[in-house]
C-alpha positions in Angstrom: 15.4 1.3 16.0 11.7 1.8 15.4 9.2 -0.4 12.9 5.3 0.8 12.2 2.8 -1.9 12.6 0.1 -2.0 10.7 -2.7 -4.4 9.2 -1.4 -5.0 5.1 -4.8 -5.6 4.3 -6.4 -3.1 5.1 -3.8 -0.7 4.2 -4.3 -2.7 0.7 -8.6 -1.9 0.8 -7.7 1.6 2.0 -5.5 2.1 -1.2 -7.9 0.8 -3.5 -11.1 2.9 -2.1 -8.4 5.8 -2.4 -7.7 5.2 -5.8 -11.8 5.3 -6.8 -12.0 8.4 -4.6 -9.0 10.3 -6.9 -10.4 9.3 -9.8 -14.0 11.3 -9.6 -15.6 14.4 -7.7 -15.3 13.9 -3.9 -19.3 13.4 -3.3 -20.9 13.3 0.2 -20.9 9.3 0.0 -17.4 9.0 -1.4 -16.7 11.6 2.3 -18.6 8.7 4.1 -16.6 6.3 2.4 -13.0 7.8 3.8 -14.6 8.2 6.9 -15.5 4.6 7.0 -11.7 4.2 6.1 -10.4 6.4 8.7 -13.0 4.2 11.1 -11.2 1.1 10.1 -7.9 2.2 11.0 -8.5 3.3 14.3 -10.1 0.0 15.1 -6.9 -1.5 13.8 -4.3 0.3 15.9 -6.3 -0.1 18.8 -6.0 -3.9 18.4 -2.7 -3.3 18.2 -2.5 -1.6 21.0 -4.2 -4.0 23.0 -1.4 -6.5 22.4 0.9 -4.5 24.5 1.4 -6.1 27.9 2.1 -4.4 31.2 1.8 -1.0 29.2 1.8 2.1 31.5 0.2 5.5 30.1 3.0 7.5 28.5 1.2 10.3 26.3 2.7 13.0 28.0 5.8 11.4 27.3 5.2 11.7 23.7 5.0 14.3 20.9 4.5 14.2 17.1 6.4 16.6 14.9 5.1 18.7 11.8 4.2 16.0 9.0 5.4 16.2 5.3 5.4 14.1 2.2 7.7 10.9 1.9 6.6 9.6 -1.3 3.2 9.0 -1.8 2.9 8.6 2.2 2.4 10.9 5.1 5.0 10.6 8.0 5.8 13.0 11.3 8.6 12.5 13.4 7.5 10.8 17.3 9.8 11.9 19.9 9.5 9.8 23.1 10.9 11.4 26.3 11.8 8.5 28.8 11.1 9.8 32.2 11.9 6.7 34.1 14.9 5.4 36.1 15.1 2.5 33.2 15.3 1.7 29.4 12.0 1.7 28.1 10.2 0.6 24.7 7.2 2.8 23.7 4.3 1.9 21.2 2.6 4.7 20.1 -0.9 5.5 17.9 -0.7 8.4 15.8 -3.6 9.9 14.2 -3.7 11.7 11.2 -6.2 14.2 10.6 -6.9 16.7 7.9 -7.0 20.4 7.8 -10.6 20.7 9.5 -9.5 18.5 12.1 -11.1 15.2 11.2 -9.5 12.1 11.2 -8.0 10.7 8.2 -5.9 7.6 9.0 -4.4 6.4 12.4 -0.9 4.5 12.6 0.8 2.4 15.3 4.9 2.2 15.7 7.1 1.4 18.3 9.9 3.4 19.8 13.0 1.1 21.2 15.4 1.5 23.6 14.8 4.7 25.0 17.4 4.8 28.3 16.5 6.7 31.2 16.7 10.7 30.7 16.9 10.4 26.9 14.6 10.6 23.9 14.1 8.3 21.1 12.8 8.7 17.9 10.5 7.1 15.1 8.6 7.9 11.9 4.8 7.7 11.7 3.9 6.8 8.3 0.3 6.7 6.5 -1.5 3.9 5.7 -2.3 5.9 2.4 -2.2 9.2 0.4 -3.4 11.7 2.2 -5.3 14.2 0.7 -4.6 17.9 1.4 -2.8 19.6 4.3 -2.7 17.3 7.9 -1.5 17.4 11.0 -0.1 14.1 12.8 -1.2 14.0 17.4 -0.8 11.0 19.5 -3.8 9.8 20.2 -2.5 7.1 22.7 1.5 5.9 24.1 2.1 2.9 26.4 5.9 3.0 28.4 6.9 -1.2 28.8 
């Protein structure tokens, strides 16, 4: 079982600056603008991750598959090896970034359950249409 956390309003302020971006030429402000977005979401999943307790560093542990289109979202595929000698839960910040590299939006879900010696799996899914081509990393993973 999995579930992606993430702040509904801003998800909500990032849709509607999204919509006024895709409805006129893509100017150097409107690029500041999506950065300022892309900003905003990182500073929300790393509040989110801050509210994991007794987290150990797991990134290694971790890897994001290809992304694709799931509506008018974004999602890739987390894998989370468990390395450990018990169950473990894993909460994981993806970042989404866009064919040049930069970041475009940044996502936090959690990864149940994972026994010792397995992997367990969840779906990373955009705060928003994404324009263009993008690739999905993790930019951080806590084991608790």
């Amino acid at each position: 079982m999995h579930r992606t956390r993430t702040g509904t309003g801003m998800a909500a302020a990032v849709c509607a600056v999204l919509l006024a971006l895709t409805t006129a030429a893509c100017t150097e402000e409107d690029r500041a603008k999506v950065g300022d977005i892309a900003s905003s979401a990182t500073a929300a999943a790393a509040s989110k991750m801050g509210e994991v307790k007794d987290g150990v560093n797991a990134t290694g542990d971790v890897k994001a598959g290809p992304t694709k289109t799931d509506g008018d979202r974004t999602v890739a595929q987390v894998t989370a090896t468990n390395p450990g000698d018990r169950t473990a839960d894993y909460t994981v910040m993806v970042n989404f970034r866009d064919g040049e590299g930069g970041l475009v939006d940044s996502v936090v879900l959690d990864i149940g359950g994972v026994e010792p010696g397995k992997s367990g799996t969840g779906t990373a899914r955009s705060n928003r249409t994404l324009p263009g081509e993008t690739t999905a990393d993790i930019a951080r993973a806590l084991r608790h």
